[in-house]
mmCIF file of the N, C-alpha and C atoms, coordinates in Angstrom:
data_MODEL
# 
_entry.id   MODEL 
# 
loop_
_atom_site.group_PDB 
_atom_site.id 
_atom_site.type_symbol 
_atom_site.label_atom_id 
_atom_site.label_alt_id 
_atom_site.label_comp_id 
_atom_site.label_asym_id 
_atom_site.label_entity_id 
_atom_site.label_seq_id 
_atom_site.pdbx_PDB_ins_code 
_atom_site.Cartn_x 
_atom_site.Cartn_y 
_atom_site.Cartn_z 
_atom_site.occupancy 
_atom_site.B_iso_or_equiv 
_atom_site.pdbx_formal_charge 
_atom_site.auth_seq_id 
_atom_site.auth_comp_id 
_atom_site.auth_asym_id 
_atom_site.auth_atom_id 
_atom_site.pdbx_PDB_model_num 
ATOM 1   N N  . UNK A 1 1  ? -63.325 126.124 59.853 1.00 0.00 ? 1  UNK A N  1 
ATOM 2   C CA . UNK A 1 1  ? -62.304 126.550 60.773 1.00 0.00 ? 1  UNK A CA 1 
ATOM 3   C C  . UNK A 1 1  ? -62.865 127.649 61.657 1.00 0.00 ? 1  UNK A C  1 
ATOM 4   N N  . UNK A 1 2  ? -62.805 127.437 62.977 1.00 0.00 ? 2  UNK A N  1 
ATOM 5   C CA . UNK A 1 2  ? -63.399 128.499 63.749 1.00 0.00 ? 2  UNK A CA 1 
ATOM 6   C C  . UNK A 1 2  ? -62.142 128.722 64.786 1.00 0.00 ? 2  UNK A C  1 
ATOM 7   N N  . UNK A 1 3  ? -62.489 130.109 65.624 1.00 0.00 ? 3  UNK A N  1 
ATOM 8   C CA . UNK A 1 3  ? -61.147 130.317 66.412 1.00 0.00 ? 3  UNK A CA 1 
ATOM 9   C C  . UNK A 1 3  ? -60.558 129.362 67.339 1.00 0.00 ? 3  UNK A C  1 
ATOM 10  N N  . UNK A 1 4  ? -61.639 128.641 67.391 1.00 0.00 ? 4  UNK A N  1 
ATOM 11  C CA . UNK A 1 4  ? -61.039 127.297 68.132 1.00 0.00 ? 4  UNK A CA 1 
ATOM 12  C C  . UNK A 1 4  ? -59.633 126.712 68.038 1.00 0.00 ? 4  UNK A C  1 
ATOM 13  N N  . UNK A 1 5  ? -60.172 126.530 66.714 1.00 0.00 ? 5  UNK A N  1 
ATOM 14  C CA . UNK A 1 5  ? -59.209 125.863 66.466 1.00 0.00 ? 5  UNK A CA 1 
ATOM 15  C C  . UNK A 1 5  ? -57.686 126.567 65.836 1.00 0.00 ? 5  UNK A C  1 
ATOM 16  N N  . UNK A 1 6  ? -57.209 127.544 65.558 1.00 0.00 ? 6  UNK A N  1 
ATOM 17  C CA . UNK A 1 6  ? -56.364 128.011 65.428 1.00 0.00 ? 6  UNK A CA 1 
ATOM 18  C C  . UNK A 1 6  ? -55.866 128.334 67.030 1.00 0.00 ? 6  UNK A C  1 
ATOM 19  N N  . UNK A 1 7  ? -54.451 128.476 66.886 1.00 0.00 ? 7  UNK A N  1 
ATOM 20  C CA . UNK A 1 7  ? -53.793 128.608 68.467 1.00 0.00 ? 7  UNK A CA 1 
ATOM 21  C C  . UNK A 1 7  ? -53.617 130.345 68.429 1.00 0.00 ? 7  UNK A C  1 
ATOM 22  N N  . UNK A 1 8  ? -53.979 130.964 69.803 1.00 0.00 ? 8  UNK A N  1 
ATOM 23  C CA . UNK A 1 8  ? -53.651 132.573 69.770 1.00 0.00 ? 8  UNK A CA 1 
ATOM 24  C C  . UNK A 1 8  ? -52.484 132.928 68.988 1.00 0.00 ? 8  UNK A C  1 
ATOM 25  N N  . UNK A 1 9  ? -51.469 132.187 69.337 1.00 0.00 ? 9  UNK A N  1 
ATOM 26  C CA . UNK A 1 9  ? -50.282 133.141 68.450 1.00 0.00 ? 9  UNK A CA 1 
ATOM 27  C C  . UNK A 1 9  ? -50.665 133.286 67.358 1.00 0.00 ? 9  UNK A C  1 
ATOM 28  N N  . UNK A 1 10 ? -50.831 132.040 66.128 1.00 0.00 ? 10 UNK A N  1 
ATOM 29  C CA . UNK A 1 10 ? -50.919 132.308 64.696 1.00 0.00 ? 10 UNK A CA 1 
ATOM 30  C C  . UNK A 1 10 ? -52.295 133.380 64.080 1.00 0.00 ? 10 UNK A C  1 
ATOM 31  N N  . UNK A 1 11 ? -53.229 133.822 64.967 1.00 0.00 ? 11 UNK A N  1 
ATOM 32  C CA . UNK A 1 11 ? -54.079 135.210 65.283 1.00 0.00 ? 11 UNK A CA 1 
ATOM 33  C C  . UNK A 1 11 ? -53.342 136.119 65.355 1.00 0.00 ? 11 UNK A C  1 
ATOM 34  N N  . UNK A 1 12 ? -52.412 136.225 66.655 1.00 0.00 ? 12 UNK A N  1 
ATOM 35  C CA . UNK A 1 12 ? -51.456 136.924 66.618 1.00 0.00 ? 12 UNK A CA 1 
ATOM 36  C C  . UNK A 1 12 ? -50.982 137.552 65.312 1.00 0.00 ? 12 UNK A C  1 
ATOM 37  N N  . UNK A 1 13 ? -50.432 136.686 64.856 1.00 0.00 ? 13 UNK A N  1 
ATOM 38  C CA . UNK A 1 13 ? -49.118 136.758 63.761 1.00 0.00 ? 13 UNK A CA 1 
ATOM 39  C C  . UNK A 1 13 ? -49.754 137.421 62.856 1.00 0.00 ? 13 UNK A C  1 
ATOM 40  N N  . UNK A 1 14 ? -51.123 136.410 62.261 1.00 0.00 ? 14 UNK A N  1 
ATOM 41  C CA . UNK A 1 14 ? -51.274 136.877 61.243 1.00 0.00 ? 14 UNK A CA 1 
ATOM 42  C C  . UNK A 1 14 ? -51.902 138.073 61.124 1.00 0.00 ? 14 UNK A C  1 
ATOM 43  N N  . UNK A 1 15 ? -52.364 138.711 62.683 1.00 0.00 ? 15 UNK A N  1 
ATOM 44  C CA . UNK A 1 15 ? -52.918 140.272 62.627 1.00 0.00 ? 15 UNK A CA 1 
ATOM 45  C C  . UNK A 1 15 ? -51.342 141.333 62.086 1.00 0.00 ? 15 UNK A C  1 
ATOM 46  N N  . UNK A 1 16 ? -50.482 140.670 63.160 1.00 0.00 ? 16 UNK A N  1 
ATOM 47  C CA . UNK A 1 16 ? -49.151 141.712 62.906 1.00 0.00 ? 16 UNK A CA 1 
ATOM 48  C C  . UNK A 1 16 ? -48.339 141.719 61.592 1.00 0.00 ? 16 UNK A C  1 
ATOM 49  N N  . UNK A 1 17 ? -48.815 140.643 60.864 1.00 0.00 ? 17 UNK A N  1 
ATOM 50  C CA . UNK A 1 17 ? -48.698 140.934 59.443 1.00 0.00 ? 17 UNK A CA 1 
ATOM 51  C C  . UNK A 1 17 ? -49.132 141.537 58.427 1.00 0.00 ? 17 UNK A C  1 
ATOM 52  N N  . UNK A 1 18 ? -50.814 141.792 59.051 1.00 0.00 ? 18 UNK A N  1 
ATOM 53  C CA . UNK A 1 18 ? -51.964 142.321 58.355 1.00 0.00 ? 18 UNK A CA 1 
ATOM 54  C C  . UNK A 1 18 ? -51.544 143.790 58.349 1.00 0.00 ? 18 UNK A C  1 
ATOM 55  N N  . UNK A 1 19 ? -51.573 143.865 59.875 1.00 0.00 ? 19 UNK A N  1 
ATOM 56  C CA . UNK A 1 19 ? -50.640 145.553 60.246 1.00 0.00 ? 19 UNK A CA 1 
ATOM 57  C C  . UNK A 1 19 ? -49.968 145.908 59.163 1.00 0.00 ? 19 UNK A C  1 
ATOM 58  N N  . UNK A 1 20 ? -48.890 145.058 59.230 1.00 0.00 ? 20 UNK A N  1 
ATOM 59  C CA . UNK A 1 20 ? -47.173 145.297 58.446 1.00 0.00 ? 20 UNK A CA 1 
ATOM 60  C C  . UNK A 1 20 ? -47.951 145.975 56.823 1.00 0.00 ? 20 UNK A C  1 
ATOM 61  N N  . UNK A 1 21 ? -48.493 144.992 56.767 1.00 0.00 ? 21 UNK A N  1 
ATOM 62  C CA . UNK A 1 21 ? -48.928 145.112 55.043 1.00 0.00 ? 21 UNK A CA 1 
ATOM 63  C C  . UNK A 1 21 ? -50.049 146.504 54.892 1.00 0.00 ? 21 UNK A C  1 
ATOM 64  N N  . UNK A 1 22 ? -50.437 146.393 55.856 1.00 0.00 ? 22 UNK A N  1 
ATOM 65  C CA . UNK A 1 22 ? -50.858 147.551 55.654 1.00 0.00 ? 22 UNK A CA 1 
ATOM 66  C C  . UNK A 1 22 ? -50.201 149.135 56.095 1.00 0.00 ? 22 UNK A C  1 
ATOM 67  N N  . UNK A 1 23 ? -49.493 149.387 57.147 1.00 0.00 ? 23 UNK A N  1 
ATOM 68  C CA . UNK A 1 23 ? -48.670 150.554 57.231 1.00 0.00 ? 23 UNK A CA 1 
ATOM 69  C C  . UNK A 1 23 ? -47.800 150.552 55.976 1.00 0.00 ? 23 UNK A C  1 
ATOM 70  N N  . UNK A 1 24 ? -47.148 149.563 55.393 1.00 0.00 ? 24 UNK A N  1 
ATOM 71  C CA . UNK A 1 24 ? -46.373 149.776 53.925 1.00 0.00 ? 24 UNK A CA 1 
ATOM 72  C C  . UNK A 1 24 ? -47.705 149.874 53.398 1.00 0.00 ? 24 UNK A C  1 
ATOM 73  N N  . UNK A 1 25 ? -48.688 149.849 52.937 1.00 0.00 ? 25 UNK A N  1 
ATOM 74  C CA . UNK A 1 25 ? -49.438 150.445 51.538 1.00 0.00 ? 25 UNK A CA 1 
ATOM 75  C C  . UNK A 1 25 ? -49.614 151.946 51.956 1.00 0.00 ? 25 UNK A C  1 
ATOM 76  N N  . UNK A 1 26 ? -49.932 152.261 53.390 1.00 0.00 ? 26 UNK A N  1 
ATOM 77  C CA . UNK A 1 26 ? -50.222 153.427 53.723 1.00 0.00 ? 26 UNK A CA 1 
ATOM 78  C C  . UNK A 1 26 ? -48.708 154.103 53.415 1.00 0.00 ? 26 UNK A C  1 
ATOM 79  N N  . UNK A 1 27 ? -47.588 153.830 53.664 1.00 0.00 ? 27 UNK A N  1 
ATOM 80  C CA . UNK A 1 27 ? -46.458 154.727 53.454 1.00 0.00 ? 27 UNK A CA 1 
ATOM 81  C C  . UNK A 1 27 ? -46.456 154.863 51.964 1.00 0.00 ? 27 UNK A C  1 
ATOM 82  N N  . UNK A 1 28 ? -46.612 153.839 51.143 1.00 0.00 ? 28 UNK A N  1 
ATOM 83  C CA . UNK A 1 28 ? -46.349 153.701 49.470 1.00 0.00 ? 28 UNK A CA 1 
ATOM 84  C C  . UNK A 1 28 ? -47.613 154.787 49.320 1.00 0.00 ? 28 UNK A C  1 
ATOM 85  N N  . UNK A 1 29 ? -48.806 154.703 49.526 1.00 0.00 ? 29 UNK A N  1 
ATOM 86  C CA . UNK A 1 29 ? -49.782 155.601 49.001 1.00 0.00 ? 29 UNK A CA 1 
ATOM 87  C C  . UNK A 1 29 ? -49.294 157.208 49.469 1.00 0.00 ? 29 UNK A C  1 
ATOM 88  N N  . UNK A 1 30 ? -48.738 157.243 50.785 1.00 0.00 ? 30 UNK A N  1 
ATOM 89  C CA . UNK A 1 30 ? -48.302 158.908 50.905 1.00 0.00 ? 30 UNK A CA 1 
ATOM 90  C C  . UNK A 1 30 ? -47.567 159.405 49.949 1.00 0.00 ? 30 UNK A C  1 
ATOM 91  N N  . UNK A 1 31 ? -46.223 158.269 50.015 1.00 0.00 ? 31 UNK A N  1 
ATOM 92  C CA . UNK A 1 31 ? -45.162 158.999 49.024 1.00 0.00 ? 31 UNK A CA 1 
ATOM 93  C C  . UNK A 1 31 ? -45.647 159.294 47.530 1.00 0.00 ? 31 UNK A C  1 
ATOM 94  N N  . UNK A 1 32 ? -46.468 157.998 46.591 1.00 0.00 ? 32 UNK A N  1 
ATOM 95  C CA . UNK A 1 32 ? -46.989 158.438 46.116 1.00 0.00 ? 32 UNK A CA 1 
ATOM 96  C C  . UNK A 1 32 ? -47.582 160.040 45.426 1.00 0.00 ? 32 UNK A C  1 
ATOM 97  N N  . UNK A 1 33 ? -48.479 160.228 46.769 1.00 0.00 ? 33 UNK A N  1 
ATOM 98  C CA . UNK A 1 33 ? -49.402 161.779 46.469 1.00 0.00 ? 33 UNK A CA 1 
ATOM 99  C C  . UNK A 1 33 ? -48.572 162.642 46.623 1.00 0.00 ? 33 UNK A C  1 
ATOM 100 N N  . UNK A 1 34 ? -47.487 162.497 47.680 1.00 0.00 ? 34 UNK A N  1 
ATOM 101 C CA . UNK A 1 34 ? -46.413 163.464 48.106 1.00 0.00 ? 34 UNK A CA 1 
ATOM 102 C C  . UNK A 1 34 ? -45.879 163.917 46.557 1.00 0.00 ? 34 UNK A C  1 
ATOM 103 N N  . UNK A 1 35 ? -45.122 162.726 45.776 1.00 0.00 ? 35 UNK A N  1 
ATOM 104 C CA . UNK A 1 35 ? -44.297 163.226 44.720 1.00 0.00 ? 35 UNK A CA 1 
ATOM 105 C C  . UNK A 1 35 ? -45.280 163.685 43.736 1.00 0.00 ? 35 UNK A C  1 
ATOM 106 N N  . UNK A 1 36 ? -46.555 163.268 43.614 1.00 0.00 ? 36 UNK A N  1 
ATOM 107 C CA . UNK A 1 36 ? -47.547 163.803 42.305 1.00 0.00 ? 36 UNK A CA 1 
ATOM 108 C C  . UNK A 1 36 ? -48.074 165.350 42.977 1.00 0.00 ? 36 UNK A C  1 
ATOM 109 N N  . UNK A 1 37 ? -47.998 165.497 44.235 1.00 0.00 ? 37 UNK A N  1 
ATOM 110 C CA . UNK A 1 37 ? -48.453 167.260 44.027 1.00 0.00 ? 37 UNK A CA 1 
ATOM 111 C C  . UNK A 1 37 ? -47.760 168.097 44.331 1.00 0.00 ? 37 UNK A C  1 
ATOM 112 N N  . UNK A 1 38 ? -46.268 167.399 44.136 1.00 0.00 ? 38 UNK A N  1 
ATOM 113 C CA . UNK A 1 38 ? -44.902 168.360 44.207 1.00 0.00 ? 38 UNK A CA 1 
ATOM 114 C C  . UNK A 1 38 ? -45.031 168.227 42.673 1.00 0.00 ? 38 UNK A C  1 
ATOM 115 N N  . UNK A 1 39 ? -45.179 167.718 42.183 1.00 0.00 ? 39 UNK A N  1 
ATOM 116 C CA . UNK A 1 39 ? -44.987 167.879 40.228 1.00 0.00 ? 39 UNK A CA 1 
ATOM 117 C C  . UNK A 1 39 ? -45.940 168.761 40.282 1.00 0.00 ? 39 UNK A C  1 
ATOM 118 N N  . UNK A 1 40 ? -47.270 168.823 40.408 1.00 0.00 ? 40 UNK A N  1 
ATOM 119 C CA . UNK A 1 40 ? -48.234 169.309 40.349 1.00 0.00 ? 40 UNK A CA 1 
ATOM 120 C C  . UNK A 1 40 ? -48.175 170.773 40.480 1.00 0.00 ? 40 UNK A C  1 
ATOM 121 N N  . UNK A 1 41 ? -47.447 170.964 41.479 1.00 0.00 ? 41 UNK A N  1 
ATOM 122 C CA . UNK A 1 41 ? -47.208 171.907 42.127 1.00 0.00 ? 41 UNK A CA 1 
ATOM 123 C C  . UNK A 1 41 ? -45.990 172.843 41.936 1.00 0.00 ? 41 UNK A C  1 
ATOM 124 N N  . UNK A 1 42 ? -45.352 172.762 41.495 1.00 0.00 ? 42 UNK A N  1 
ATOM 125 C CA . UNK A 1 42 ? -44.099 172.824 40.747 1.00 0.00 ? 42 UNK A CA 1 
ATOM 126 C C  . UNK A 1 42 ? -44.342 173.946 40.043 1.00 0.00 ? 42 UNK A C  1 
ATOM 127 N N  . UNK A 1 43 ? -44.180 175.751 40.584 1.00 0.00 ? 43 UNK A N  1 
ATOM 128 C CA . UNK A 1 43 ? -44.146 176.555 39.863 1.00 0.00 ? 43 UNK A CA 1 
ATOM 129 C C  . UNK A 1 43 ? -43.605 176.482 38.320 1.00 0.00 ? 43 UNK A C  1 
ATOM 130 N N  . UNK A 1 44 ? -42.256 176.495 38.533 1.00 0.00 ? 44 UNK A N  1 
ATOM 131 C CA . UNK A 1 44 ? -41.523 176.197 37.351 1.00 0.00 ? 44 UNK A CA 1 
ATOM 132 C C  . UNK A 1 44 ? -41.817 175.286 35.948 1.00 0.00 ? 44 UNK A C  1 
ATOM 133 N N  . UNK A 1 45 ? -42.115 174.273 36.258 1.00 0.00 ? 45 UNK A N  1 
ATOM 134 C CA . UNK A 1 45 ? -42.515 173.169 35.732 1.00 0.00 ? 45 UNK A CA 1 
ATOM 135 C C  . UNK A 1 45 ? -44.043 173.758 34.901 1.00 0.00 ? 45 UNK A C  1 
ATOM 136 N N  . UNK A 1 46 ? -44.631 174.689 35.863 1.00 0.00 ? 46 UNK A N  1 
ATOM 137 C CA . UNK A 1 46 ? -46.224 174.766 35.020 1.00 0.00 ? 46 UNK A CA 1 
ATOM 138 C C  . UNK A 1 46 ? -45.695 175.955 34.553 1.00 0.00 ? 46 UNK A C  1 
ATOM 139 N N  . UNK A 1 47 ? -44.573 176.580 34.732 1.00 0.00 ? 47 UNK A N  1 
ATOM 140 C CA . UNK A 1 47 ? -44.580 178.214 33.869 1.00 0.00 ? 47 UNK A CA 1 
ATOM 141 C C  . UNK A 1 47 ? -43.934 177.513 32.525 1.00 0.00 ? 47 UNK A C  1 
ATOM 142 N N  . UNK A 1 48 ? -42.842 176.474 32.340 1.00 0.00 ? 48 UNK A N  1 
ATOM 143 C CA . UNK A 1 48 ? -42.446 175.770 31.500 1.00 0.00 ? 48 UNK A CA 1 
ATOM 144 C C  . UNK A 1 48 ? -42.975 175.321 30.216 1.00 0.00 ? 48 UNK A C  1 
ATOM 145 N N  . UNK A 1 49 ? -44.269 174.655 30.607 1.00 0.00 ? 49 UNK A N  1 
ATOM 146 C CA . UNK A 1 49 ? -45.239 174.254 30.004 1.00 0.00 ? 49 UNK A CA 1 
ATOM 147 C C  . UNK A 1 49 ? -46.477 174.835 29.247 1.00 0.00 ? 49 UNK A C  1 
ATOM 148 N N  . UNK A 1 50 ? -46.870 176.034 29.882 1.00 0.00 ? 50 UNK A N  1 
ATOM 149 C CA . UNK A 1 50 ? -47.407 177.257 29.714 1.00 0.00 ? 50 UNK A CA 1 
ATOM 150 C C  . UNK A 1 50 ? -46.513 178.311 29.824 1.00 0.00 ? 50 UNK A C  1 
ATOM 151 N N  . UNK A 1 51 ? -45.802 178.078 28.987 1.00 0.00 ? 51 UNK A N  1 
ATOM 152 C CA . UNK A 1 51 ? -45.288 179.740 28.845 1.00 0.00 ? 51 UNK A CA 1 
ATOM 153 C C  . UNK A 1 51 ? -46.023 180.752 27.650 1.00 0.00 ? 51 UNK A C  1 
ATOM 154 N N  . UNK A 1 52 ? -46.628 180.218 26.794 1.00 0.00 ? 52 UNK A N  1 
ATOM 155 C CA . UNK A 1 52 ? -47.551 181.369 26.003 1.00 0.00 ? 52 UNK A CA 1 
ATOM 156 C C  . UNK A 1 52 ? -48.799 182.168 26.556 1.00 0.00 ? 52 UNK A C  1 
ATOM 157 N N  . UNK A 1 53 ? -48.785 180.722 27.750 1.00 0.00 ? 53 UNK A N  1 
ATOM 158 C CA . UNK A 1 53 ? -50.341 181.199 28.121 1.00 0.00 ? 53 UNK A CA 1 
ATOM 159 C C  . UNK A 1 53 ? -49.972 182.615 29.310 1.00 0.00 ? 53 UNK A C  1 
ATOM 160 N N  . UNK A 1 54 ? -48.830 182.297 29.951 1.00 0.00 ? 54 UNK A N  1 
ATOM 161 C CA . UNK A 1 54 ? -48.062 182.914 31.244 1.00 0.00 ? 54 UNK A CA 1 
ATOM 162 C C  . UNK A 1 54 ? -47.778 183.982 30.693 1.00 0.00 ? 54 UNK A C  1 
ATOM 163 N N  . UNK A 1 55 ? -46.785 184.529 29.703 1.00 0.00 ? 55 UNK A N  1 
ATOM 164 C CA . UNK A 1 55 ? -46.299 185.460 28.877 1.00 0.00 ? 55 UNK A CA 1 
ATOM 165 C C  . UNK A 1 55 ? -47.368 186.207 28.973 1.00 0.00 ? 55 UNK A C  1 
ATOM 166 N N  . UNK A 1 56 ? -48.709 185.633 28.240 1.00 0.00 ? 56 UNK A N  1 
ATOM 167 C CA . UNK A 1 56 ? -49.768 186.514 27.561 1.00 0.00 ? 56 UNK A CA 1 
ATOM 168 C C  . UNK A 1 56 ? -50.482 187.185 28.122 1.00 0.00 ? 56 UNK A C  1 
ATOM 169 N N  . UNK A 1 57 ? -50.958 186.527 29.659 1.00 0.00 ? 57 UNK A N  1 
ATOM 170 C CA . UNK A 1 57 ? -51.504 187.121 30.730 1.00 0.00 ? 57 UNK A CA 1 
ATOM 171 C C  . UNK A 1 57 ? -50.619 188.030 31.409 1.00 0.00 ? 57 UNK A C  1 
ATOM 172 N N  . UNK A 1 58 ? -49.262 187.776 31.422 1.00 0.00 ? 58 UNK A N  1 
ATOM 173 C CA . UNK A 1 58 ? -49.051 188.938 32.013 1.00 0.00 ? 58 UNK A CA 1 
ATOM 174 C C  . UNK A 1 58 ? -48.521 190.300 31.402 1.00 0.00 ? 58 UNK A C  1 
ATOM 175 N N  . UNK A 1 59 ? -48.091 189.728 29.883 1.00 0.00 ? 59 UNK A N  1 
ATOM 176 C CA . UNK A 1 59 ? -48.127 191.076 28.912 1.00 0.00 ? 59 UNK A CA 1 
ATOM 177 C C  . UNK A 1 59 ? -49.796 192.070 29.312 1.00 0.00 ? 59 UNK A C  1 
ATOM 178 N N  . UNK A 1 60 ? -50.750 191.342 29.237 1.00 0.00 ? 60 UNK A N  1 
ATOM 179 C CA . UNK A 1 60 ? -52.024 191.889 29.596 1.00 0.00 ? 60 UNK A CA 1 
ATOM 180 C C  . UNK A 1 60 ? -52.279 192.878 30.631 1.00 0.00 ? 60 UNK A C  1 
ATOM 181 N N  . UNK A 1 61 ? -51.447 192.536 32.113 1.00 0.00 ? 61 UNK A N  1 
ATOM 182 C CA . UNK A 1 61 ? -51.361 192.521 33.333 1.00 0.00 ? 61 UNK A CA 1 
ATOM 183 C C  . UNK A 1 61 ? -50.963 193.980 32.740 1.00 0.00 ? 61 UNK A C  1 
ATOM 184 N N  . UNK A 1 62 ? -49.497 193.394 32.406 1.00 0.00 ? 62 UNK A N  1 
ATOM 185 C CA . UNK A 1 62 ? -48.529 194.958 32.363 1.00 0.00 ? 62 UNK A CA 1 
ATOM 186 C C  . UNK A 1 62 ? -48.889 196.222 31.795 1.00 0.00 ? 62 UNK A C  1 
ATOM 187 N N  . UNK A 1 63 ? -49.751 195.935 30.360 1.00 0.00 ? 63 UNK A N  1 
ATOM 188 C CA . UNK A 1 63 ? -50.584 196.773 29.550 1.00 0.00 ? 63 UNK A CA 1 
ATOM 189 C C  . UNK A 1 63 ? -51.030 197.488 30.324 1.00 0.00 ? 63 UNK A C  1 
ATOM 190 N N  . UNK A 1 64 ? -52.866 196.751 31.062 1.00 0.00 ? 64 UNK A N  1 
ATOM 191 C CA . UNK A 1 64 ? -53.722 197.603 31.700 1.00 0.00 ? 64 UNK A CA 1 
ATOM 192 C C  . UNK A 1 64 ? -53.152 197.904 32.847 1.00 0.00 ? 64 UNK A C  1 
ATOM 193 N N  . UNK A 1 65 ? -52.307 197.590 34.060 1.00 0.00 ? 65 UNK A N  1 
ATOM 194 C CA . UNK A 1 65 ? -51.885 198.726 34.762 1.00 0.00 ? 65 UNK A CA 1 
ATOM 195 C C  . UNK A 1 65 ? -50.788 199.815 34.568 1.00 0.00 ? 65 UNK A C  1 
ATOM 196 N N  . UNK A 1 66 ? -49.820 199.732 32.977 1.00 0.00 ? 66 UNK A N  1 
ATOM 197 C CA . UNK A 1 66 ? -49.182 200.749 32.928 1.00 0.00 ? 66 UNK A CA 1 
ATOM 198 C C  . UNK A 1 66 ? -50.169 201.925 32.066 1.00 0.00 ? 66 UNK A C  1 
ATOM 199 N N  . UNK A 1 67 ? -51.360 201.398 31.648 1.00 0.00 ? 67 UNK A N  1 
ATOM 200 C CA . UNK A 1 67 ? -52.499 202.351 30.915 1.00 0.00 ? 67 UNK A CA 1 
ATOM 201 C C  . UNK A 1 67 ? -53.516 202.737 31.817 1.00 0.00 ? 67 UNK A C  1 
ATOM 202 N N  . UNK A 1 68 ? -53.720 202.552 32.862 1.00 0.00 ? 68 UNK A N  1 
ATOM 203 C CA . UNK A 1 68 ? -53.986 202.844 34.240 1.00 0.00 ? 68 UNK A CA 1 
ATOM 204 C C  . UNK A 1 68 ? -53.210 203.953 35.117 1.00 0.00 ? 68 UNK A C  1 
ATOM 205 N N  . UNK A 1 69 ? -51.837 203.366 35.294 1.00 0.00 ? 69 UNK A N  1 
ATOM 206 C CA . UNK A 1 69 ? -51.105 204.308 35.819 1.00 0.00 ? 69 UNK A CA 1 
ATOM 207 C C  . UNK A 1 69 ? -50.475 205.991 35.156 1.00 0.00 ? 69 UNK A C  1 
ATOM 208 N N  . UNK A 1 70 ? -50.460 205.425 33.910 1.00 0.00 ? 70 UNK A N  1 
ATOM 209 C CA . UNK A 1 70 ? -50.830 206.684 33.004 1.00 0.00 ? 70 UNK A CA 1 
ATOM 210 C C  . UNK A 1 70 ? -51.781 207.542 32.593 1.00 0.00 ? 70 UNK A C  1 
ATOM 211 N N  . UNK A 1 71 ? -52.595 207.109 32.988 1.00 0.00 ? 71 UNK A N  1 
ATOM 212 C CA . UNK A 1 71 ? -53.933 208.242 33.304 1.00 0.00 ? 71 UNK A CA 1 
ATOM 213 C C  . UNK A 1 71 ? -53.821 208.742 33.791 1.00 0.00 ? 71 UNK A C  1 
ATOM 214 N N  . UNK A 1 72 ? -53.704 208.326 35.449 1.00 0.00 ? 72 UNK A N  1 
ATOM 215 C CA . UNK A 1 72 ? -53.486 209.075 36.622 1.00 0.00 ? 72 UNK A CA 1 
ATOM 216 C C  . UNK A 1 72 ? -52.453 210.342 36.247 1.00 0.00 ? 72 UNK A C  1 
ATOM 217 N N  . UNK A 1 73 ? -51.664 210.287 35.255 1.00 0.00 ? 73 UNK A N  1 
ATOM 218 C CA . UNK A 1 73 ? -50.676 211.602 34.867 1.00 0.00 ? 73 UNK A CA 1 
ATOM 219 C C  . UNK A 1 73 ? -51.235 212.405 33.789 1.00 0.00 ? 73 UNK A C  1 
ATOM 220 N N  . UNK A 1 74 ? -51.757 211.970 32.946 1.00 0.00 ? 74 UNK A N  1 
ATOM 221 C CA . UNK A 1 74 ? -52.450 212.774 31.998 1.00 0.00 ? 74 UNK A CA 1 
ATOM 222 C C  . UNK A 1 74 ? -53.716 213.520 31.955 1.00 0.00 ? 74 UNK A C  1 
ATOM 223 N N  . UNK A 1 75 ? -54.379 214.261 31.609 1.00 0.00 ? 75 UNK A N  1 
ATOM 224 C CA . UNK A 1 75 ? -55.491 214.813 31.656 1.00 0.00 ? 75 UNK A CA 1 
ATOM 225 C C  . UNK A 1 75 ? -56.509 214.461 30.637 1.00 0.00 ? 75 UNK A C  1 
ATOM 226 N N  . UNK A 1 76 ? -56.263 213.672 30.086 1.00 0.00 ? 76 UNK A N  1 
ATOM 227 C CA . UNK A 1 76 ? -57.234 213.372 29.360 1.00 0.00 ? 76 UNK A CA 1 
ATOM 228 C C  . UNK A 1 76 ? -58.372 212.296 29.473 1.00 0.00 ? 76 UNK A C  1 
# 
């Protein structure tokens, strides 16, 4: 089968179908990534999940700059 022999329209067609099928995979693949790096991304969701690890670092946080900021008042 060479272009001969097919008539322009059904070229046509079957490009503007090729299109079709492909702008829907391209929309399905956005939404896709869209909803996985809103999960991803999802403060809440990762403090949720890690909350020992979150807690711990910032018990840490709070430690060394309130043992920091208390120097600055003491003389020792």
């Amino acid at each position: 089968m060479t272009q001969a022999t097919f008539p322009t329209e059904i070229l046509e067609q079957h490009a503007a179908e090729q299109r079709r099928a492909l702008h829907n995979d391209v929309q399905h693949l956005r939404s896709v990534v869209r909803s996985e790096v809103r999960e991803r991304t999802d403060v809440k969701r990762v403090v949720r999940r890690h909350f020992a690890v979150v807690a711990a670092a910032t018990a840490v946080l709070a430690l060394s700059f309130g043992y920091g900021f208390t120097g600055i008042f003491t003389r020792e």
